[in-house]
C-alpha positions as CSV (number, residue, x, y, z in Angstrom):
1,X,-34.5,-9.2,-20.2
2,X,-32.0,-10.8,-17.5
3,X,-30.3,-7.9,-15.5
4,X,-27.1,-7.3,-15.8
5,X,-24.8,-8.1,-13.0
6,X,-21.5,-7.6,-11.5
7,X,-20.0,-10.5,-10.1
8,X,-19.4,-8.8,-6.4
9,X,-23.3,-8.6,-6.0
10,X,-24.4,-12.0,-7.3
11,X,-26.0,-13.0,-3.8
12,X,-28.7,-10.3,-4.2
13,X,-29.8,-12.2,-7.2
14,X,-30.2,-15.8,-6.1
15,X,-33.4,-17.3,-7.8
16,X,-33.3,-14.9,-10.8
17,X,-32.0,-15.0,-14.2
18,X,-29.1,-12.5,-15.3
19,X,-26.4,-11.7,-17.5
20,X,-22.6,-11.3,-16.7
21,X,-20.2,-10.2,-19.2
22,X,-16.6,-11.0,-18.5
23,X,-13.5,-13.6,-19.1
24,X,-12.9,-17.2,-18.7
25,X,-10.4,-17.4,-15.8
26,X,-10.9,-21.2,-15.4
27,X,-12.2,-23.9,-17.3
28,X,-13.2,-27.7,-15.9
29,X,-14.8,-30.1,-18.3
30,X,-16.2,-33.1,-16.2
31,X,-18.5,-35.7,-19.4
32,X,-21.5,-33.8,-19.0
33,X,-20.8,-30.7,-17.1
34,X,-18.7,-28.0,-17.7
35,X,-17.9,-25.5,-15.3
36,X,-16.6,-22.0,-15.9
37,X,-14.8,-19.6,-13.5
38,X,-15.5,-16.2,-14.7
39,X,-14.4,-13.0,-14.3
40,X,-16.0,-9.5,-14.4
41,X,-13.3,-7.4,-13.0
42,X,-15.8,-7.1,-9.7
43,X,-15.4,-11.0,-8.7
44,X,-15.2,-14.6,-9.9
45,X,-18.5,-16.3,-10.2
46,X,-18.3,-20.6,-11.4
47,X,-20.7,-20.6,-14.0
48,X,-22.2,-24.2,-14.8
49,X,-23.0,-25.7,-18.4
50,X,-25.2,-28.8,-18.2
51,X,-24.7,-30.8,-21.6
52,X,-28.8,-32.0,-22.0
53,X,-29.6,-28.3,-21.5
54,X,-27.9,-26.4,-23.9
55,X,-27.0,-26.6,-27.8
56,X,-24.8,-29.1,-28.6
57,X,-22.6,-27.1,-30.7
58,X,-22.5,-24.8,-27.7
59,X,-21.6,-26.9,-25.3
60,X,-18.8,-28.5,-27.6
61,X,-17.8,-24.6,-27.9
62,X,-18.1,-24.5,-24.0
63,X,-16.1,-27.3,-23.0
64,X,-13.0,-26.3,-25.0
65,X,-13.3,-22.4,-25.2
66,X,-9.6,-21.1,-24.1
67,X,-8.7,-19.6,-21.1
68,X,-9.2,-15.7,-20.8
69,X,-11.5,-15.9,-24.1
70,X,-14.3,-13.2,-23.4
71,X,-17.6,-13.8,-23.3
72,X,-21.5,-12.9,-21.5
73,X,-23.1,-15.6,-19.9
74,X,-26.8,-15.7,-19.3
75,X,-28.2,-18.2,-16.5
76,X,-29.9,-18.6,-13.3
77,X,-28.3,-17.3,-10.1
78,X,-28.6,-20.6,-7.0
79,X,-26.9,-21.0,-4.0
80,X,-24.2,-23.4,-3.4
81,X,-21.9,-23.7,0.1
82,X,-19.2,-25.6,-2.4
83,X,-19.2,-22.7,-5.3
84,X,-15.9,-21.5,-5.7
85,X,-15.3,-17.3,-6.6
86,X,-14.9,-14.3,-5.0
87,X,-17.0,-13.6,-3.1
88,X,-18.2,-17.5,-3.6
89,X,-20.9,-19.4,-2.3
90,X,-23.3,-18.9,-5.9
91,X,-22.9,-20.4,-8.9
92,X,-24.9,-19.6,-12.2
93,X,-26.9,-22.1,-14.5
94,X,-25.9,-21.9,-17.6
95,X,-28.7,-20.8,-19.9
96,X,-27.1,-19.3,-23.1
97,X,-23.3,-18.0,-23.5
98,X,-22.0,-15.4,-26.3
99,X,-18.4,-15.6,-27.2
100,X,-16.9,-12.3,-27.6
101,X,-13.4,-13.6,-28.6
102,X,-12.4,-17.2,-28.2
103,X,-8.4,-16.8,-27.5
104,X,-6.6,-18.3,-30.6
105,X,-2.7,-18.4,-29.2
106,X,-2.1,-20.2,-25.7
107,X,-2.1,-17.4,-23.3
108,X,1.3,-17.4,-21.2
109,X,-0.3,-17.1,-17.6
110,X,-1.5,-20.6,-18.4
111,X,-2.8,-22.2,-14.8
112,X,0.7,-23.2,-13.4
113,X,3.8,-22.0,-11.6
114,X,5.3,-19.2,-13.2
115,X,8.6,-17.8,-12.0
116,X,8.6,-14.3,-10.4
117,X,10.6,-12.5,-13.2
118,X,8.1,-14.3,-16.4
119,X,5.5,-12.9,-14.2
120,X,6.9,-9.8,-13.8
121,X,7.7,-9.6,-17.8
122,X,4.0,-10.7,-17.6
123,X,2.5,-8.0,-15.3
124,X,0.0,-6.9,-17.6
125,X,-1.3,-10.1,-17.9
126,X,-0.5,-11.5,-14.1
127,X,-2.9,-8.9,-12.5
128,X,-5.5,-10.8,-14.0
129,X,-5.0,-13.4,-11.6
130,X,-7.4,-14.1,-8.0
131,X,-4.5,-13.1,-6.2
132,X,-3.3,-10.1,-7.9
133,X,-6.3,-8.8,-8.7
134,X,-7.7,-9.4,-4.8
135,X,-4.7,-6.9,-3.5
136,X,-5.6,-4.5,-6.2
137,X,-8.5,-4.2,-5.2
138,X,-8.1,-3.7,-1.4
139,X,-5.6,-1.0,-2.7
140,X,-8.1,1.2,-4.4
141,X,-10.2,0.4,-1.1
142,X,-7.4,1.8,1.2
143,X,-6.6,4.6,-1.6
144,X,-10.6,5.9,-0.9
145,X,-10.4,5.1,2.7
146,X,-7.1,7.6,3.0
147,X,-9.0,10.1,1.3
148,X,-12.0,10.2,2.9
149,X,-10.8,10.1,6.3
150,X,-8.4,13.4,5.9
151,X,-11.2,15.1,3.5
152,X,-13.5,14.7,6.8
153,X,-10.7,15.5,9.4
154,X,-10.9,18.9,7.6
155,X,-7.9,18.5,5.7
156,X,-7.3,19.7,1.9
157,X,-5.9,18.2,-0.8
158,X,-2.9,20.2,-2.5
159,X,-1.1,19.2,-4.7
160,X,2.8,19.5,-4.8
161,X,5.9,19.4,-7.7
162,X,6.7,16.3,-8.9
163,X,10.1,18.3,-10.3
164,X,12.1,20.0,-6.9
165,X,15.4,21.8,-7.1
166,X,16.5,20.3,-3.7
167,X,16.6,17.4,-2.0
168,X,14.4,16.4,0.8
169,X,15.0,13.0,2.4
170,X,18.8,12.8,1.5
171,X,21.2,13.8,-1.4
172,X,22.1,10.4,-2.1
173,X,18.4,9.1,-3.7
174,X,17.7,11.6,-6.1
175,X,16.9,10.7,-9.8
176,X,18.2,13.6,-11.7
177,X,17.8,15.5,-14.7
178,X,18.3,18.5,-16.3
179,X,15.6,21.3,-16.7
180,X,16.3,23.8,-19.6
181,X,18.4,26.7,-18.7
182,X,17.9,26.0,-14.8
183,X,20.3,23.5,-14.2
184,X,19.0,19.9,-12.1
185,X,16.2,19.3,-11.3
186,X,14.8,15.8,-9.4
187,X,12.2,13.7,-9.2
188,X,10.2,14.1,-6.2
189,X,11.3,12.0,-2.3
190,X,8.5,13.8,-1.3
191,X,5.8,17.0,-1.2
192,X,6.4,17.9,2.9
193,X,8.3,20.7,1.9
194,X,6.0,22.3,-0.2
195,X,3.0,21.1,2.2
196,X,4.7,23.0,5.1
197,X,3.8,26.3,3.6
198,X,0.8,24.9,2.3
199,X,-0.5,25.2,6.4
200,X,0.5,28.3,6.5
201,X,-2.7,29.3,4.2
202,X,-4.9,26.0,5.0
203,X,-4.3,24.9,8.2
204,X,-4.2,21.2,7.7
205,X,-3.3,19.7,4.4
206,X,-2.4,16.4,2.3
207,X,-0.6,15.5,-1.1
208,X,-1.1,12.6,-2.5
209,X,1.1,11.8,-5.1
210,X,4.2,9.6,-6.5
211,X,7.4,9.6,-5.3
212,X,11.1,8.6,-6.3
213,X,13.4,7.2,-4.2
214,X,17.0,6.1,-6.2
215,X,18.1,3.4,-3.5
216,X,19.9,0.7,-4.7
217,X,17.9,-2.0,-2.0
218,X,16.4,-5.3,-3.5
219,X,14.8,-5.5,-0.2
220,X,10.7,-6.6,0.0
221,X,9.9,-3.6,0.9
222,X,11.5,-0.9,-1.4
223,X,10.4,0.2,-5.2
224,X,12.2,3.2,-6.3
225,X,8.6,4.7,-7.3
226,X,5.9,4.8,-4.7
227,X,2.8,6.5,-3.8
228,X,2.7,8.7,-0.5
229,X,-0.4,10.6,1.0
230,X,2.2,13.1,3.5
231,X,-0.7,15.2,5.9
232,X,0.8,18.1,7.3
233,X,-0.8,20.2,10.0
234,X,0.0,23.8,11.4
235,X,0.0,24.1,15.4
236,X,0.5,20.2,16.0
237,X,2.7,19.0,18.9
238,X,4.3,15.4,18.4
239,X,1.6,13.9,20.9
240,X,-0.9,15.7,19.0
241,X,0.9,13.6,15.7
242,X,0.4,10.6,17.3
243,X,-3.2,10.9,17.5
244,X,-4.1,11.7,14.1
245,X,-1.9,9.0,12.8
246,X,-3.3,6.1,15.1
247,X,-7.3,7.5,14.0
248,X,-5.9,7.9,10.8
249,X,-4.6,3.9,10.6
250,X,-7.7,2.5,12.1
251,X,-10.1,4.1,9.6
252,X,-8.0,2.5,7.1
253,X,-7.7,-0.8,8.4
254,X,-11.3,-0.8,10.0
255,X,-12.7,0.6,6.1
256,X,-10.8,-2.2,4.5
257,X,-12.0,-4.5,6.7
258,X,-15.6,-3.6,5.9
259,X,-15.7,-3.4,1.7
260,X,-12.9,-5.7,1.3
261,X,-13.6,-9.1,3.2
262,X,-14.0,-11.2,0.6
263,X,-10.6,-10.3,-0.9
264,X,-9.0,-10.2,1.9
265,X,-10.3,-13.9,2.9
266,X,-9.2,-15.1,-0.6
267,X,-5.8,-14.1,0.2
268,X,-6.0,-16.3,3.3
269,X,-5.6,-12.8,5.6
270,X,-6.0,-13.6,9.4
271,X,-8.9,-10.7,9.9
272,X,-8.5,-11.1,13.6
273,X,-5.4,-9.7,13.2
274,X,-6.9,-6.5,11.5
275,X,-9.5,-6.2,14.0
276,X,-7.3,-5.3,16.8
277,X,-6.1,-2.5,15.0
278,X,-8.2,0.4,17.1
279,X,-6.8,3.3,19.2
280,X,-4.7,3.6,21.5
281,X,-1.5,2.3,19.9
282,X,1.0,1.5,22.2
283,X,3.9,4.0,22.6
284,X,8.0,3.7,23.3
285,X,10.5,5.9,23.2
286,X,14.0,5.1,20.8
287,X,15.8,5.0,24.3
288,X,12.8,1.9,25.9
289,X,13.3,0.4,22.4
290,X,16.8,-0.5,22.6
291,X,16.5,-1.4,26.1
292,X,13.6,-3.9,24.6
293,X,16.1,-5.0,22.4
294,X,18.9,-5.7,24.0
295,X,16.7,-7.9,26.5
296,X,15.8,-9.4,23.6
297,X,19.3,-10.5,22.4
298,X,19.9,-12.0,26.0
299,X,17.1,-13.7,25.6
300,X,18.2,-16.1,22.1
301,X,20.2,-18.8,21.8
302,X,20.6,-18.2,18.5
303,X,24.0,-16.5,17.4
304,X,22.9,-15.5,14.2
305,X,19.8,-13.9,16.1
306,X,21.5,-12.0,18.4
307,X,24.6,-10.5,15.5
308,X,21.3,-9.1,13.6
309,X,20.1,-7.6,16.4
310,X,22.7,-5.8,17.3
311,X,22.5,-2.0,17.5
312,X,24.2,1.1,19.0
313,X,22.8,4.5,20.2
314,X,22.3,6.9,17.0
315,X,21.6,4.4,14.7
316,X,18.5,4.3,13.0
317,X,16.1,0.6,13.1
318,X,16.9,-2.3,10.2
319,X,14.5,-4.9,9.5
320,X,15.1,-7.5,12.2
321,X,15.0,-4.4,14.7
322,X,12.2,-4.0,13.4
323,X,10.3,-7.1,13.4
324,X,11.5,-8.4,16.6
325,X,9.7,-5.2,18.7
326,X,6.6,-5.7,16.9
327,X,6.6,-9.5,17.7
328,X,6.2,-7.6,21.5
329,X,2.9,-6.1,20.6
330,X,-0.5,-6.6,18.4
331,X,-1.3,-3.2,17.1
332,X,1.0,-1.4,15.9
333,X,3.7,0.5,17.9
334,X,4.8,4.1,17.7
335,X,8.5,4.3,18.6
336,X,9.5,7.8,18.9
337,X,12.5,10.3,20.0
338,X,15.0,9.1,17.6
339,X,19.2,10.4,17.5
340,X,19.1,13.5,15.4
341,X,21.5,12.1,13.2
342,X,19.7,9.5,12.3
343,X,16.3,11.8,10.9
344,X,16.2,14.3,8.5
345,X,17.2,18.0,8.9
346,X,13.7,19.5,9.3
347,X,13.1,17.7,12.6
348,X,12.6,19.5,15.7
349,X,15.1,19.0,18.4
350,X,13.3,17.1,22.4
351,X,13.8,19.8,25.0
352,X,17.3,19.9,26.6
353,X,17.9,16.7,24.3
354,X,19.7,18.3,21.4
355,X,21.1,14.8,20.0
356,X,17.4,13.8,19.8
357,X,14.5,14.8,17.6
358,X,10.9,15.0,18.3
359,X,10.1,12.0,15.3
360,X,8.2,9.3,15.2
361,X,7.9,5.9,13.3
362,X,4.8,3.5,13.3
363,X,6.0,-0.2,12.9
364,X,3.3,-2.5,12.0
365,X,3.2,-5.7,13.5
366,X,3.6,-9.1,12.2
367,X,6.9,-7.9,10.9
368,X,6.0,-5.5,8.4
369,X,7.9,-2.7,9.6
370,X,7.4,1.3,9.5
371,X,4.4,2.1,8.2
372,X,4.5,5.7,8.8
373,X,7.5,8.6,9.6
374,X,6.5,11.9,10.7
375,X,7.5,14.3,13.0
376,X,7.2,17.6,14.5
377,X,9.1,20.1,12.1
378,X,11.5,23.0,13.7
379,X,10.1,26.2,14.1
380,X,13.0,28.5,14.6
381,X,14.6,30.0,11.3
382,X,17.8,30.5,12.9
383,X,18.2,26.7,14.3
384,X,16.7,25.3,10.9
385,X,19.4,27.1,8.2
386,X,21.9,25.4,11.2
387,X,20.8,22.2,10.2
388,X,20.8,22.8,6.2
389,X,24.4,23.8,6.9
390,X,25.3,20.7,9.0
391,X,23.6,18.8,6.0
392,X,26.1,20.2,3.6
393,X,22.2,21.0,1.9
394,X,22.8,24.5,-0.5
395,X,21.2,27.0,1.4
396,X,19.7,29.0,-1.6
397,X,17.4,26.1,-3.0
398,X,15.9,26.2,1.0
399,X,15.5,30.0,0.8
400,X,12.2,30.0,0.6
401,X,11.7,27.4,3.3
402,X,13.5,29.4,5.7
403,X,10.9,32.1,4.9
404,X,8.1,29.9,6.7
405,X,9.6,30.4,10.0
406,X,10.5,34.1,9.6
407,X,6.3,34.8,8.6
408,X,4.3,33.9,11.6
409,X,6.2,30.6,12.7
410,X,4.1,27.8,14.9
411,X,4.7,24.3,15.8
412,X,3.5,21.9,12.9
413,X,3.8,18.5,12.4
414,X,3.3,15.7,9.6
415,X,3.9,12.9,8.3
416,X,4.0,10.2,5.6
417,X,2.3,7.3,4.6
418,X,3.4,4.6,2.2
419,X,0.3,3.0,0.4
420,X,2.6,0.1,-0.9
421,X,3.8,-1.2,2.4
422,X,-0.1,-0.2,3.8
423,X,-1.3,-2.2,1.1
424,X,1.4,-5.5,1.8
425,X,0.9,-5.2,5.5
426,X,-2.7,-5.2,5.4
427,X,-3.1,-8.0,2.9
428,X,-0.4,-10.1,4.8
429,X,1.4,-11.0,1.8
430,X,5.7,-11.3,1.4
431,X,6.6,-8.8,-1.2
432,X,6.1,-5.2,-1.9
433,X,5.9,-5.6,-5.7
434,X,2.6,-6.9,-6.0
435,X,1.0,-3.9,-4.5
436,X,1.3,-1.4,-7.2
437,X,-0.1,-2.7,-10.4
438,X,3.4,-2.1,-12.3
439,X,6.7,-2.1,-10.2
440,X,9.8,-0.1,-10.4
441,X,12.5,-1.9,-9.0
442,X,16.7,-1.0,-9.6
443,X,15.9,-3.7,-12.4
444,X,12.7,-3.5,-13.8
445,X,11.3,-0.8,-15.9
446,X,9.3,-3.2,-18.0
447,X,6.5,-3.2,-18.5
């Protein structure tokens, strides 16, 4: 009997006969020859029907069976330089084909430009695509890679409330809802909270989880429903922070790199680019960045340029900040020591520096932006419930926060990790929304 392939290992199976059950992505029907581009959910393999070979009636079926009609193909794997596919480079024979279903209606992704919003009514059906289906993959391959790098970094996984009674990033983003007889609750900005007293009985930890963030951006970089892997460790300094995150980023990128080639070639990705990505990264502080900047702004002609780069002490990075100081470097660079006011309440003051915290933001490069924000957490009860006051934050739903520092306090640190923008920066592609196989946008809820 012919084994039974998946498309993704077809070149260990050149010379033999085999079977692979899948989908017609692709169909090409050239007077004797038709040709088949089929998918498995593992690859895309061009599968070749020669008309003296095979049944007539077959071959008539063949050379007009719909697009995305399923089917299993039996035939003889040979190489071929001009084969089309992920990974490509093979081709089957044709030696016998069983129709499954043969599509009856026109299916809507036909092969054509679509506009972004049918596609997007169409996301079901769209991830079906080379494209789509490439980045998903190399996001389940970064998903693994996150996991397996912290689960051998001696890290465990614990889980933290999607539900919170308080906020943690900011007031101002929170979905809302009511919970019983409790009053609000809100959909999680994130688990750090939780994971800070998770150290306390672990040591090092991670959630990994979704998150909600109710911003009203349209941006290419925002969803208001994300996935975050937040690792949080107990006596961590922010140098120590920077360490783990630039090991951390590598094994990602380096992982990806290594299971995901193909995919990554198919999307056209630049893998030099990639393979730079190995300790150290470079580091600035908030302070050298604006210096950078402002040299920068000197430096255009461009009016337009130099109005979006402008930028005062205290206020936190946009986009063109951004992109422009990663266009300085080719790994990604740590920018650190940003104005107090511009970072969340939890974040430990520098040393004689009280307007400045001890955070940090990774900015890939390329223009892709943060990529990670952590910093090291304050300590001190006292100076903490200050800052929940200055953050007009009610100091009753933090109650039990303030507990962590009054119960064996320590320096900790952590930080979190967008798999979305990850996932866009690693691919190289222009918009957020095809990393997650269904978006949530300020105007999309469907499907």
């Amino acid at each position: 009997m012919p084994t039974l392939i998946q498309a993704r290992d077809i070149a260990d199976y050149e010379g033999q006969e085999i079977t692979l059950q899948g989908w017609v992505y692709n169909r090409t029907h050239k007077g004797k020859l038709v040709f088949l581009l089929i998918r498995d959910g593992y690859g895309f393999v061009q599968c070749v029907a020669f008309q003296g070979e095979l049944d007539a009636e077959l071959f008539e079926t063949l050379a007009h069976i719909p697009q995305e009609s399923s089917v299993i193909v039996t035939g003889m794997v040979r190489a071929d330089s001009r084969a089309p596919g992920i990974p490509g480079g093979y081709e089957v024979g044709i030696m016998g084909v069983e129709v499954v279903q043969a599509v009856g209606d026109e299916y809507p992704i036909s092969l054509k430009e679509h506009g972004v919003d049918f596609l997007l009514d169409h996301r079901h059906l769209w991830i079906r695509v080379p494209s789509q289906w490439a980045i998903l993959r190399i996001r389940t391959t970064i998903i693994s890679a996150i996991r397996e790098w912290l689960e051998q970094n001696g890290f465990t996984l614990l889980d933290t409330p999607i539900l919170t009674p308080a906020a943690c990033e900011g007031t101002t983003t929170l979905f809302e809802t009511e919970y019983f007889d409790e009053g609000p609750a809100y959909l999680a900005q994130s688990g750090q909270l939780y994971n800070e007293a998770n150290i306390f009985a672990f040591g090092k930890v991670y959630c990994f989880g979704p998150t909600f963030r109710a911003e009203k951006s349209k941006t290419r970089r925002h969803l208001t429903e994300f996935w975050m892997v937040e690792p949080e460790m107990a006596f961590c300094d922010l140098e120590q922070l920077m360490e783990v995150e630039e090991q951390f980023i590598s094994h990602i990128v380096q992982r990806t790199l290594r299971d995901c080639r193909n995919e990554l070639l198919s999307l056209g990705r630049d893998l030099s680019v990639l393979e730079r990505i190995v300790p150290p990264f470079p580091r600035i502080s908030y302070d050298e960045a604006l210096e950078k900047l402002a040299q920068i702004r000197a430096e255009t002609d461009d009016a337009e340029a130099r109005k979006l780069l402008e930028i005062e002490w205290g206020d936190d990075f946009g986009s063109p900040h951004e992109t422009a100081l990663t266009k300085l470097f080719d790994k990604p660079v740590f920018v650190y020591g940003y104005p107090t006011g511009a970072k969340a309440f939890y974040m430990e003051p520098w040393p004689g520096r009280p307007d400045v915290s001890k955070s940090v933001d990774l900015l890939a490069p390329e223009g892709y932006g943060e990529i990670t924000g952590g910093s090291e957490r304050i300590s001190d009860p006292d100076l903490l419930l200050k800052r929940i006051h200055e953050h007009n934050l009610p100091e009753e739903a933090f109650r039990w926060y303030i507990d962590l520092r009054r119960y064996g306090s320590v320096p900790h640190s952590g930080f979190g990790l967008g798999v979305e923008r990850t996932v866009t920066w690693i691919c190289g592609i222009e918009h957020i929304r095809e990393t997650i196989p269904y978006p949530r946008t300020i105007n999309r809820v469907y499907p």
